[in-house]
N, C-alpha and C positions, 0 to 999 in steps of 0.2 A: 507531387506524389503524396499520398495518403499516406500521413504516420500512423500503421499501425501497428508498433510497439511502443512502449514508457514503459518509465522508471518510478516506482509510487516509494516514496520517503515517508517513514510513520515511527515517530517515536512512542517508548516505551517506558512505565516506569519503573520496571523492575525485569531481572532475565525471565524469571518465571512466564512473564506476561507475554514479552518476547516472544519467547518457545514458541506458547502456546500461538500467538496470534500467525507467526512463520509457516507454523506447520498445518494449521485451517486454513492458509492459504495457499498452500502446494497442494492439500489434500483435497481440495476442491477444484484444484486444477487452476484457479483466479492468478496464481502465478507459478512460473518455471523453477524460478529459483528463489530466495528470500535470504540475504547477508545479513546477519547481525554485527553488529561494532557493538561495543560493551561500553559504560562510562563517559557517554558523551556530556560534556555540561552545555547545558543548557540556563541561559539569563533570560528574561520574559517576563514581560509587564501581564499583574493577572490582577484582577479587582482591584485595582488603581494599586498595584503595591509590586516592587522590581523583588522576582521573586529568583532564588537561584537552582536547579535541581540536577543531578545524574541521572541521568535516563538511559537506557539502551536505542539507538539509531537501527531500524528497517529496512534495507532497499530492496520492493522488490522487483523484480520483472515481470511482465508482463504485457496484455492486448489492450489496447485503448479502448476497447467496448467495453471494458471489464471493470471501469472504475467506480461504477456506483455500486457495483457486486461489493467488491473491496473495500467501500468506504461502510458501505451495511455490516459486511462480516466484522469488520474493526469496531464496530459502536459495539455487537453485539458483546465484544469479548472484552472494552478496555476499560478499565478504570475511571478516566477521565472524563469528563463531561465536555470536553471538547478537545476530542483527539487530533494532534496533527497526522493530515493527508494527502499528502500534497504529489500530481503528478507533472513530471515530465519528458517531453518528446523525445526519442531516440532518434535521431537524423540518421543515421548511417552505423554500421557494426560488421562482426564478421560477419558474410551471408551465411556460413553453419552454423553459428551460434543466434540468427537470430531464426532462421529454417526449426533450429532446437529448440528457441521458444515457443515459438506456433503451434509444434509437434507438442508440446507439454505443458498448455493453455486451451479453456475453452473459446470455440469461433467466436461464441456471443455470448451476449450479457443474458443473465439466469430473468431477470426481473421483467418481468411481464411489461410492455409498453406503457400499457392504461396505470400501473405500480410506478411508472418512475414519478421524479419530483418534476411538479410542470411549475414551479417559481422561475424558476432559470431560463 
């Protein structure tokens, strides 16, 4: 069976940033719903150097076609120069609750075929 829903994980470095990133992604439909958790720490190796930060933690839901929408809308809005983005598979869920994602997600990805990234 074709997974098509996930879970895309995207931290943050402040609520503000959060919000905003949460709510351009409901409001384009890229995802159903978007949980923030506040204060997550985070340790991570960055320019050769063990770095430590509070961040705000992402999850949101959504369609598998939708991740490069999602990973585009997040550069546009973050901070970072290299935001985490990370999805993963939903195996199995309530059938209403995932019925209500579908219902509150676009079918497809916005980006023109010939626009995606052909490295991959």
């Amino acid at each position: 069976m074709e997974n098509r829903y996930c879970v895309c994980l995207i931290t943050a470095a402040d609520k503000n940033q959060a919000n905003k990133i949460a709510e351009i992604l409901v409001e384009q439909r890229l995802a159903a719903c978007v949980n923030i958790i506040p204060q997550i720490k985070s340790i991570y190796r960055w320019q050769e150097k063990i770095e430590k930060s509070e961040e705000f933690l992402l999850i949101a839901k959504t369609r598998s076609k939708l991740s490069k929408d999602i990973i585009r809308a997040v550069k546009e809005k973050h901070t970072y120069s290299v935001p985490e983005v990370i999805f993963t598979s939903i195996e199995d869920g309530s059938e209403e609750y995932l019925d209500w994602l579908g219902a509150n997600t676009l079918f497809s990805s916005n980006i023109a075929p010939d626009k995606e990234d052909k490295s991959k």
